[in-house]
LUMLUMLO-243798 format. One record per residue: x, y, z of N, C-alpha, C in turn. Coordinates in steps of 0.1 Angstrom, whole numbers, padded with zeros to 4 digits, always signed. Example, Ala and Ser with C-alpha at 12.3 -4.5 7.8 and 13.67 -1.06 7.14 Angstrom:
2
+0132-0057+0078+0123-0045+0078+0132-0033+0078+0128-0022+0071+0137-0011+0071+0129+0000+0079
//
This chain:
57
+0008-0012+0000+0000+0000+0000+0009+0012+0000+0017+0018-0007+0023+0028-0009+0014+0042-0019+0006+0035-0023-0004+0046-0028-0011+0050-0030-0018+0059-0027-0036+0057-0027-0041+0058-0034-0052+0047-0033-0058+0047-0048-0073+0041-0045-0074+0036-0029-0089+0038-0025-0094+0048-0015-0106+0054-0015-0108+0060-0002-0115+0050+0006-0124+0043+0001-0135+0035+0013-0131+0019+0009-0131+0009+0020-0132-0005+0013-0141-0011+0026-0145-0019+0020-0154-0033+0027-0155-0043+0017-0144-0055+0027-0146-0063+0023-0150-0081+0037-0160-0087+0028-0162-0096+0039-0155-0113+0034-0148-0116+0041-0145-0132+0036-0157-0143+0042-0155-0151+0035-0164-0160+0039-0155-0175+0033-0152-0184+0043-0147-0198+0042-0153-0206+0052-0161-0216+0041-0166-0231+0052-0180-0227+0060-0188-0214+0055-0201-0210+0062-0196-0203+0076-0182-0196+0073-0178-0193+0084-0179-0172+0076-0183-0168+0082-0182-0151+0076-0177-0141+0084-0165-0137+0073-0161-0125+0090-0156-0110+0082-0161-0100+0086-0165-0092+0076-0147-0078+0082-0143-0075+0075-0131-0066+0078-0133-0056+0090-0147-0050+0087-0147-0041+0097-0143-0042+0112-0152-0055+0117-0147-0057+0131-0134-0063+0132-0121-0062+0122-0109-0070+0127-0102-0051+0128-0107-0045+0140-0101-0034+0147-0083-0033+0143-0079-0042+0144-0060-0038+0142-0057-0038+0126-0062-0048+0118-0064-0045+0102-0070-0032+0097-0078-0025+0107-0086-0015+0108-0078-0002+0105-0071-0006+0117-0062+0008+0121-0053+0008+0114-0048-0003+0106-0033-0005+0098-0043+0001+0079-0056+0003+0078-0059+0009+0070-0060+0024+0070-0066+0030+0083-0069+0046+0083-0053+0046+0085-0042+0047+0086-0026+0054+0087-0024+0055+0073-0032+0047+0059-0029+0050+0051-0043+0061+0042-0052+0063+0051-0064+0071+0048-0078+0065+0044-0077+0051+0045-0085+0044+0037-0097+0044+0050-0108+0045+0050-0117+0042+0056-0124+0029+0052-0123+0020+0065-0130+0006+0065-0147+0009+0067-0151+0005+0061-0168+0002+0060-0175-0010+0065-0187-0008+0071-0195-0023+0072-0197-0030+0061-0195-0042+0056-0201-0046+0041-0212-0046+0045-0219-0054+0047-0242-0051+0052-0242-0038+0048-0239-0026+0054-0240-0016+0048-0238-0007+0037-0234-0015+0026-0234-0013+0017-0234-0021+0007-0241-0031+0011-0245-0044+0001-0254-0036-0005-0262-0041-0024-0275-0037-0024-0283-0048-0024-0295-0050-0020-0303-0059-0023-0309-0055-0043-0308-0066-0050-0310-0063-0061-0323-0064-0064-0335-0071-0057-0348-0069-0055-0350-0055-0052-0344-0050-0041-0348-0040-0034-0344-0027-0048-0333-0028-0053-0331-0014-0064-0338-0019-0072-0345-0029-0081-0350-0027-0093-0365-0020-0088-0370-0024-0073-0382-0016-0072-0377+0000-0073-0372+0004-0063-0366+0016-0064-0366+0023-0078-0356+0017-0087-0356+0023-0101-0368+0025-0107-0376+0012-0111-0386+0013-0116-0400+0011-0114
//
């Protein structure tokens, strides 16, 4: 990471039905805002794709 090239990321892994989403690994956290990046909830910014096609149309 020497350069910036994101402002926001959320990302969630998922292995074996096991899910663990970046936001709450607090020390991964902090080793991202020193480089400016803001960690995000993924949930919160998933879209439900039922949910936008009503919206749109």
């Amino acid at each position: 990471m020497k350069k910036k090239r994101i402002k926001y990321l959320a990302i969630r892994e998922t292995l074996y039905s096991k899910s663990e989403d970046l936001f709450f690994s607090k020390d991964k956290v902090k080793e991202f805002e020193l480089y400016g990046i803001q960690v995000l909830n993924y949930n919160d910014l998933f879209i439900e794709i039922f949910n936008f096609i009503i919206e749109t149309y």
